[in-house]
N, C-alpha and C positions, 0 to 999 in steps of 0.2 A: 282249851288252851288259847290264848291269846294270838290270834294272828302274824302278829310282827315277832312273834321268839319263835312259830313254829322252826320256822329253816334252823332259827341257830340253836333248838333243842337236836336237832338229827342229828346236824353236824359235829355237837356238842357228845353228843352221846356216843356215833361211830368212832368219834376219833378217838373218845377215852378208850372206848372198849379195846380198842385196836391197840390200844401202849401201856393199858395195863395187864399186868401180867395174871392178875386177878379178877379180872374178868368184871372190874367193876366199873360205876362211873356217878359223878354228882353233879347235880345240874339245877342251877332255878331259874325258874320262869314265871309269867302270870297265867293264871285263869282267870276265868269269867264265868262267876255263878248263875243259876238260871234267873237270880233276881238282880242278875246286870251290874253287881260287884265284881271289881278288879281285886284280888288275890296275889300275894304270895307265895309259893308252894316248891319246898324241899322235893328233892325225886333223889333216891338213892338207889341204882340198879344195880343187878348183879346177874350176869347171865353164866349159867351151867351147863353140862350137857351128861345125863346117864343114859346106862342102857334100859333103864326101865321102864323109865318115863318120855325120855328121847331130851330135846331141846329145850332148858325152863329158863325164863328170866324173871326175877323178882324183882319187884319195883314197891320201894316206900315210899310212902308222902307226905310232908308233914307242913302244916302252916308255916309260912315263913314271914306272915306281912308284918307283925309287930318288929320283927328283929332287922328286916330286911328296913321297913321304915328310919330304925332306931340306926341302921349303919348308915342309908345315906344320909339323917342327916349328923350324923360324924363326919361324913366324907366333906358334905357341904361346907361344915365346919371348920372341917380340914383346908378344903379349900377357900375358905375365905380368908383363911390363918396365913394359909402358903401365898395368896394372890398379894396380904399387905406387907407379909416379908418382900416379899416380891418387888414392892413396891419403891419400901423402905430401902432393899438394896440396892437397886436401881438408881433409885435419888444420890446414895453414896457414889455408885460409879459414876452419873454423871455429873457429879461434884468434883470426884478423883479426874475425870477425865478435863476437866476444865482444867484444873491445875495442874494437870500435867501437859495440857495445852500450852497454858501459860509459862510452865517449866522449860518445854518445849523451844515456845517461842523467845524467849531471853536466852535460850543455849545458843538456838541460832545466828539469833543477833549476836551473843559473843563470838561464836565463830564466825561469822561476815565481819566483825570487824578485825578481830584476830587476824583474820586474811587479807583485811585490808592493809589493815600496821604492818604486815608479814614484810611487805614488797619494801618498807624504808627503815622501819623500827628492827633496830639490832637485839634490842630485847622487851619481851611480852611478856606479862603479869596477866592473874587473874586475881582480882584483890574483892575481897569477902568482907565488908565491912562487917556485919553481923557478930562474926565468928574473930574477926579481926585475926584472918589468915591471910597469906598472900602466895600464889599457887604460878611457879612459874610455866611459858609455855614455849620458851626461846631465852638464850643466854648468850649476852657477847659474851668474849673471851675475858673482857676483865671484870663481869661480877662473877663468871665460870670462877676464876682465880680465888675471889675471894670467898665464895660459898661452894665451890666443888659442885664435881660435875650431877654427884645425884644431891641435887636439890631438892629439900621437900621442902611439904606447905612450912611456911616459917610466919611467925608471931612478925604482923605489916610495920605495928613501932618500933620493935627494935632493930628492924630490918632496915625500915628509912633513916632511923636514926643513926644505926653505924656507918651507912651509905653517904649521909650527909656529912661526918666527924670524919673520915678518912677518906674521902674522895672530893669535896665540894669545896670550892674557894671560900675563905672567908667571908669576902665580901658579896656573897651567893647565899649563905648559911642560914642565915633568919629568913630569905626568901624562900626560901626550899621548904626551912620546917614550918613554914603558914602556910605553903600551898600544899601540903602531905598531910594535913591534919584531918584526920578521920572527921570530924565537924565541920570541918571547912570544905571538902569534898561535899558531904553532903549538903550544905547549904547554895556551895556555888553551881553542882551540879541539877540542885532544885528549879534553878533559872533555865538552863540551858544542857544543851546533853553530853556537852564535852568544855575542854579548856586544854590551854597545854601553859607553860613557862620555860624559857630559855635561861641556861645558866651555864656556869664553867667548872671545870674540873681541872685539878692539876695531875698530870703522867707523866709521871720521866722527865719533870722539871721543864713541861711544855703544856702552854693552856692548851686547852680544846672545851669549845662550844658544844652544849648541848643539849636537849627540846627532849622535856618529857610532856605526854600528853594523855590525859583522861579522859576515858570517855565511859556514859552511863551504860549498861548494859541489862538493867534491868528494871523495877516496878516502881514507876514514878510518885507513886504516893510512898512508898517506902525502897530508899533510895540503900541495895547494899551490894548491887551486884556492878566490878568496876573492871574495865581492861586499861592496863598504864600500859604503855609505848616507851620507848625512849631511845632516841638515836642522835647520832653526830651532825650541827649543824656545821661548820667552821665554813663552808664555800657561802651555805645562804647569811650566814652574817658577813663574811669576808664583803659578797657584793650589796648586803644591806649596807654595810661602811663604806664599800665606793661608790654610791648612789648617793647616798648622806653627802658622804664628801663632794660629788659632781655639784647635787645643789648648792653645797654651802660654796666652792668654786664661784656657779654660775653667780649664784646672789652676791658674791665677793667681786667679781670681774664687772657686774652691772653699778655696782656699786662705785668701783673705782673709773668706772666708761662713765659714770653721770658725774664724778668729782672730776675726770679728765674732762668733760665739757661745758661744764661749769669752769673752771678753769680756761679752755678754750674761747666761749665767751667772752671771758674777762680778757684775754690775752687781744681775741681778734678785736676788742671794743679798743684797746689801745693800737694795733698796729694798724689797725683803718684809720682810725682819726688822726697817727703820726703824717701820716703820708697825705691824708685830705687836709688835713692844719697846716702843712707845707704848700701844698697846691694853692691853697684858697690865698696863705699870707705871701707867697712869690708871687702870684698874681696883682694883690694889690698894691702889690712895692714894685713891680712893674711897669703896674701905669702909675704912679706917683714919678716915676724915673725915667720916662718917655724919651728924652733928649741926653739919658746918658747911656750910649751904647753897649758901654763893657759891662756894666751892672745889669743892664736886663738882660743882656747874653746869662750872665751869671745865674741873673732869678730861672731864664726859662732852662738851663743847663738843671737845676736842682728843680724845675717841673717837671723835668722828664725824667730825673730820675726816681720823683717820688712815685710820678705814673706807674712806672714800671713796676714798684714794690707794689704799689695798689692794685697794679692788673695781675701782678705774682700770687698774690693771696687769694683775688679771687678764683683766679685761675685753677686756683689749691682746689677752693672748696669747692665747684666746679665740675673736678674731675673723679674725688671721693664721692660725688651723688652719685657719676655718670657709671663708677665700680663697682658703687654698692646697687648699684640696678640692673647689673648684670648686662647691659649694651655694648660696654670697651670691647670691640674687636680688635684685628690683627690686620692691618695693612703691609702685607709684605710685597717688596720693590729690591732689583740691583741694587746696591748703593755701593761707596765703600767705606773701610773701617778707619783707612786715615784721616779723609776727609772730616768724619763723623768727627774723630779725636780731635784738628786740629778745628775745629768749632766750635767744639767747647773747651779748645785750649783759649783761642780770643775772647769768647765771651767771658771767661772768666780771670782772664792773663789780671784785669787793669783791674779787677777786684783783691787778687794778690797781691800786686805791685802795692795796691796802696794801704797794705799792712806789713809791706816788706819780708812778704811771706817766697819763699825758693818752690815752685810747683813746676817739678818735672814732671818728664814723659816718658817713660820707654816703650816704644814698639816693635823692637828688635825679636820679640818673640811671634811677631805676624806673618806666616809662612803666604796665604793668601788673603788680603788686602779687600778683595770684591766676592761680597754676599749677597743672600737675598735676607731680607732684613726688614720690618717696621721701623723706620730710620728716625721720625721721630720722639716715638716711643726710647728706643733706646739712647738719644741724646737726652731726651727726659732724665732717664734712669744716671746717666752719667755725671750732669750736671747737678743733678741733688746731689748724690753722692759726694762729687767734689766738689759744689757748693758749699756741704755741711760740713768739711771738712777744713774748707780755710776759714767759716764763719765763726768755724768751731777751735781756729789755733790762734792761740796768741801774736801779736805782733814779732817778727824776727823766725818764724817759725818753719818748718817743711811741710808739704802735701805732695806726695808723689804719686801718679796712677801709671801702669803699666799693663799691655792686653797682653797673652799669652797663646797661642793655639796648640791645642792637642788633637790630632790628625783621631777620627771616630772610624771605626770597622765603617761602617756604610758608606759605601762609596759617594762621593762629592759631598759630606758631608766633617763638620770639625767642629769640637767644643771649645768656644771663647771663654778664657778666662780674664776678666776685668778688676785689676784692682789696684784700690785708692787707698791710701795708706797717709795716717796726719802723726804728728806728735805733738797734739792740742793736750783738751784739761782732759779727752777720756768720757767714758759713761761708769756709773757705779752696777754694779751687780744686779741692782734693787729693780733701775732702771732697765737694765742689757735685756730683761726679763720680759718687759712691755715696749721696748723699742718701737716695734712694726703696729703698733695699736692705733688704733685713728688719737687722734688729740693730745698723744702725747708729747712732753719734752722735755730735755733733762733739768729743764727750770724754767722758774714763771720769766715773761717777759720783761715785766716791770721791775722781775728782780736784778734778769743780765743784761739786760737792754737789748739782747738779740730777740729780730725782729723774726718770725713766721708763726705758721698757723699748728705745727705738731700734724700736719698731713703728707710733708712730704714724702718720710719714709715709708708711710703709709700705701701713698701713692707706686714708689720704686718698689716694695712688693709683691703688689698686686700685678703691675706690668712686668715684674720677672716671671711670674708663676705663668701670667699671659701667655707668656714667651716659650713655654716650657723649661722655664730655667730656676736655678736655686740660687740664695741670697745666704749668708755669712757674714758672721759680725765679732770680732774679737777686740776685746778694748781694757785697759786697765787706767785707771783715774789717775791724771796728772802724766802719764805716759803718752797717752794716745788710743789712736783707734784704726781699725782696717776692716774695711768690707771688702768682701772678694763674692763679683757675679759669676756664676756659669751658666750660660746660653750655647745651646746644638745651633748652628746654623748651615744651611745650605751655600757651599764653597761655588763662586761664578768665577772660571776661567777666565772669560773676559770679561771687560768692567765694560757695559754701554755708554758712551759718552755723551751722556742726555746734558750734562752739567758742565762741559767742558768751558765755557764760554764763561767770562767773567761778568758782571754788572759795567765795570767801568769799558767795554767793549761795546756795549747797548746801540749808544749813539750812531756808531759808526756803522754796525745791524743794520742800523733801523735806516740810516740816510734821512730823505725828506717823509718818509711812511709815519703815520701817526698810530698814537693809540686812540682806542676809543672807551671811554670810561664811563662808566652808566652804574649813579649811584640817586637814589629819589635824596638822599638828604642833602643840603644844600653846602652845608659847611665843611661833609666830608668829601663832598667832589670838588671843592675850591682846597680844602687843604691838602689831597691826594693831586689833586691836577699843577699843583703850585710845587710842592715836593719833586714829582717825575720831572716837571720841566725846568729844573734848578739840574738834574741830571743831564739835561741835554735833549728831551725828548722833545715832541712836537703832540699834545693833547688835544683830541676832540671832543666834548662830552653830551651824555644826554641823560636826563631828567629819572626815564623809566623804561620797561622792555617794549614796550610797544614803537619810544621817537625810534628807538635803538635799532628795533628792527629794521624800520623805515629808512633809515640815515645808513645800515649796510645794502639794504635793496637798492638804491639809488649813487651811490658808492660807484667809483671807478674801479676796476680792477686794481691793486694794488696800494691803494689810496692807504686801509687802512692796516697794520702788521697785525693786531694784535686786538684783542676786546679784555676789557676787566671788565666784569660783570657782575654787580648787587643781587642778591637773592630776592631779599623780599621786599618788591616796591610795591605801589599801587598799579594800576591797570594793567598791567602785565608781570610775574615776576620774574627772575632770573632764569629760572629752570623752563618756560615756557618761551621765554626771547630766544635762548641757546636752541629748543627744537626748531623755532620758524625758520632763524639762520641756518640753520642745516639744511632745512626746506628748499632755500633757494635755490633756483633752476642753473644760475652760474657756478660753476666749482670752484672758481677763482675769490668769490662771494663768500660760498655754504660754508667751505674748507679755511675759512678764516680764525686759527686759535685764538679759543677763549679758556680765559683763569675766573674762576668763581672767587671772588672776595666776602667775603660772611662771616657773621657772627658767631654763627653758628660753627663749631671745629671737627664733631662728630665724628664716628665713621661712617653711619650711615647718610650725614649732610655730603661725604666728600662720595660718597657711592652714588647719591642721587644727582650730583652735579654730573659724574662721570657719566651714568647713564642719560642722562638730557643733552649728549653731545659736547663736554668741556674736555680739556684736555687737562687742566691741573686744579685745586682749589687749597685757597689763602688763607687763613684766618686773621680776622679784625681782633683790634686794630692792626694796621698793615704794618710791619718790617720793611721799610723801603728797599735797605742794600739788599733783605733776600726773596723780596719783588722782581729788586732788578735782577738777579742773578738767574733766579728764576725763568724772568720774560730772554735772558740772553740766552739760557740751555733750550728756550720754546723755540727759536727763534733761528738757531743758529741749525736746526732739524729741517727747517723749513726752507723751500726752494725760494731764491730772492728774483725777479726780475731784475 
């Protein structure tokens, strides 16, 4: 017997004997012949037991190698047969299992987008090109309506196509059935993995917007697997058309700002050259007329008042840079409200009178009189106003302004109401719309002959808002027109009597005490020095801040009242002359009021004078009578020897 089968012969053999009932057992194994052949060999035992004989077991034998050879190799056979089934099947499942990989992964993805559409899209499709089914997986309420609530797969053409015939605008209709076309999905979505088209529906005899969107879902070389979306857009077009419209606004308002200053141009290229073609030709008919006094009176009466149109315009344009650059502060000071009115009652009285125009006043409704106030800020805003309103009324006409107070919850505080009121030609509608716009005007200059720049209202505006106050404008063409300001202001009990002192009182002030005027330019401290002392005053002057200095350091006590002081000279300027004088060791000396005269009008020119030791500052060109009035309220504060 073969070595390596003994064990499994015994065990082979006990075990059968043991579980059959017959006491039999079959078993093959190898021997090994004496001539060192390996064998096959049959063994069929059979073990008995008599009384005769006692214990017998029979054992046959019979060659087995040919048949046993002849089975394995069947088995072999067998097995080489099962290993390329095997194989073969194998290849199939991992063929199936790709494709259901791929199956897989396009369910996925439909559902990741499904759930994306979920959260906007009121209703989800699953559309089959292939099959040209269209499988729904979400239903608003009104294709629920029209197709009921159990939905099945339904044929996708004639499904978009009744959706397009009884729900879709007209003017929608050809767009919808190009972009639903089974070829045209597949074509556009060849490019790209989605698209969507906005379009309208009518309900209930009410449009509503609304974005259907497609997206691929499945196998890019062969395009059939598709999720449509489709939900209400009406807010995101609503603000796509106010966005649209904001633009077409802005480029509409840029458009009419560049024709209004073109316009302006053209306007200021006339009303500059009216007023410098007067100056230049009163001047030279001036000195041609030397020896006749009334006519050059007359030429320099019509130079000063073209001056004045010329320094008004520019003045204009001026104070529209100083706005729009965001500098305009707020100078608030006591002042009072009569005062203010009756200032720009005179300044504008002889401008009335000589159109015959009736410009009252009421201020019967001013319960208190003395505020804290930007005082000339708000004469600004008064005198445009009623400016524009007698400029704006026919000869024989009215313009009436009247303030109003309405007492405000916070204590010491009340709302001014200002208003001017004309029965001129009016503004049209067109106009009333762009009034407050830089450059405008309700006609060209050259058309009315009325003279400005289209910045004043501009201007009164911006210094209301300043103010924290609001502007109003009602006007009907050929009727008239009425602005009405309200400004909060802070109510003062008592009024400081800084002002109380007239210009024409100066002299008597001042006694033998001089001023001292320090301006570097030559001709404005000869015609500033020649003016005061036509008032009565006694003038000292000097060149720059440095003699200036020098001429107060060496000063008698009392000698001088008052300093007007140039900003920007050479060797010294205004603002450094105003610290040394303070410097001085005399009080009688340091303590000598000084008025900053300057070009410059600023708030922060008049903040930097104040901080360098001044006590008021003027803007050039100089206002004589409200110099003097000025130098009389400095003055009349001050202790006199």
């Amino acid at each position: 017997m073969h070595p390596d089968d003994y064990e499994m012969v015994q065990k082979g053999i006990r075990g059968q004997l043991a579980r059959s009932q017959y006491n039999l057992d079959y078993i093959e194994y190898r021997i090994i012949r004496k001539d060192g052949e390996t064998r096959w060999v049959e063994d069929y035992g059979h073990f008995i037991h008599s009384k005769s004989a006692g214990n017998i077991f029979y054992v046959f034998l019979g060659d087995a190698t040919e048949k046993k050879l002849r089975h394995l190799a069947e088995k072999a056979a067998l097995i080489h047969e099962t290993s390329q089934k095997e194989k073969l099947f194998q290849n199939q499942i991992d063929e199936y299992n790709k494709e259901l990989k791929i199956i897989n992964q396009e369910h996925l993805r439909r559902l990741e987008i499904i759930e994306g559409l979920s959260t906007n899209y009121e209703s989800i499709f699953h559309l089959d090109l292939d099959s040209n089914k269209i499988y729904p997986y979400r239903l608003s309420d009104q294709v629920e309506k029209q197709f009921g609530k159990d939905f099945v797969p339904y044929d996708f053409v004639v499904f978009i196509s009744d959706y397009i015939k009884n729900w879709v605008c007209s003017e929608d209709q050809e767009l919808m059935k190009k972009v639903t076309d089974p070829q045209y999905i597949r074509s556009t979505l060849a490019d790209r993995n989605a698209y969507y088209v906005n379009f309208r529906i009518l309900r209930n005899g009410e449009t509503q917007y609304l974005q259907l969107r497609i997206v691929d879902v499945g196998n890019k070389e062969h395009i059939s697997q598709v999720v449509m979306g489709c939900r209400r857009v009406d807010e995101e077009i609503q603000h796509e058309m106010e966005q649209k419209k904001i633009v077409e606004d802005a480029l509409n308002h840029a458009r009419l700002a560049n024709i209004a200053k073109n316009t302006f141009l053209s306007n200021m290229s006339h009303d500059m050259r009216t007023p410098l073609n007067a100056i230049t030709g009163f001047t030279a008919l001036a000195k041609t007329h030397v020896n006749e006094p009334e006519k050059v009176l007359d030429y320099l009466n019509r130079i000063e008042s073209s001056s004045e149109q010329l320094l008004g315009l520019i003045n204009n344009i001026l104070e529209i840079s100083r706005i729009e650059s965001g500098k305009m502060q707020l100078e608030e000071a006591v002042c009072s409200l009569l005062d203010i009115i009756q200032d720009v009652q005179e300044i504008l009285l002889a401008q009335a009178e000589l159109k015959n125009i009736a410009f009252s006043i009421n201020l019967s409704g001013i319960a208190h009189s003395s505020v804290y106030c930007d005082r000339e800020k708000l004469i600004r805003i008064l005198l445009c106003l009623s400016g524009n309103a007698i400029k704006y009324t026919e000869n024989g006409g009215k313009v009436h302004m009247a303030v109003t107070e309405y007492k405000e919850a916070a204590y010491n505080y009340a709302t001014y109401q200002f208003l001017v009121e004309d029965n001129g030609i009016g503004i049209s509608d067109k106009y009333l719309e762009r009034i407050f716009e830089p450059f405008e005007r309700v006609e060209n200059t050259t058309l009315s002959g009325i003279h400005g720049t289209g910045l004043g209202l501009t201007i009164v505006k911006n210094l209301v808002e300043l103010m924290s106050g609001t502007i109003q404008v009602d006007s009907t063409p050929g009727k008239g027109s009425k602005f009405t300001v309200s400004i909060k202001l802070r109510v003062q009990s008592q009024l400081s009597l800084l002002g109380a002192s007239s210009g024409k009182q100066l002299p008597a002030l001042l006694g033998k005490k001089k001023l001292l005027l320090v301006d570097d330019n030559e001709i404005n401290r000869e015609i500033e020095a020649e003016l005061l002392e036509n008032a009565g005053i006694h003038v000292d002057t000097a060149e720059d801040g440095d003699i200036a200095v020098e001429k107060v350091r060496y000063s008698a006590p009392g000698e001088y009242a008052l300093i007007l002081m140039d900003i920007q000279m050479p060797v010294m300027d205004g603002h450094q002359a105003a610290r040394e004088i303070r410097k001085i060791t005399n009080p009688a000396l340091a303590n000598i009021p000084i008025i900053a005269l300057s070009a410059n009008a600023y708030e922060e020119d008049q903040r930097m004078s104040m901080e360098s030791g001044m006590n008021a500052h003027m803007a050039k060109p100089v206002d004589i009578p409200k110099l003097l009035k000025l130098i009389a309220a400095i003055i009349s504060t001050e202790t006199l020897p």
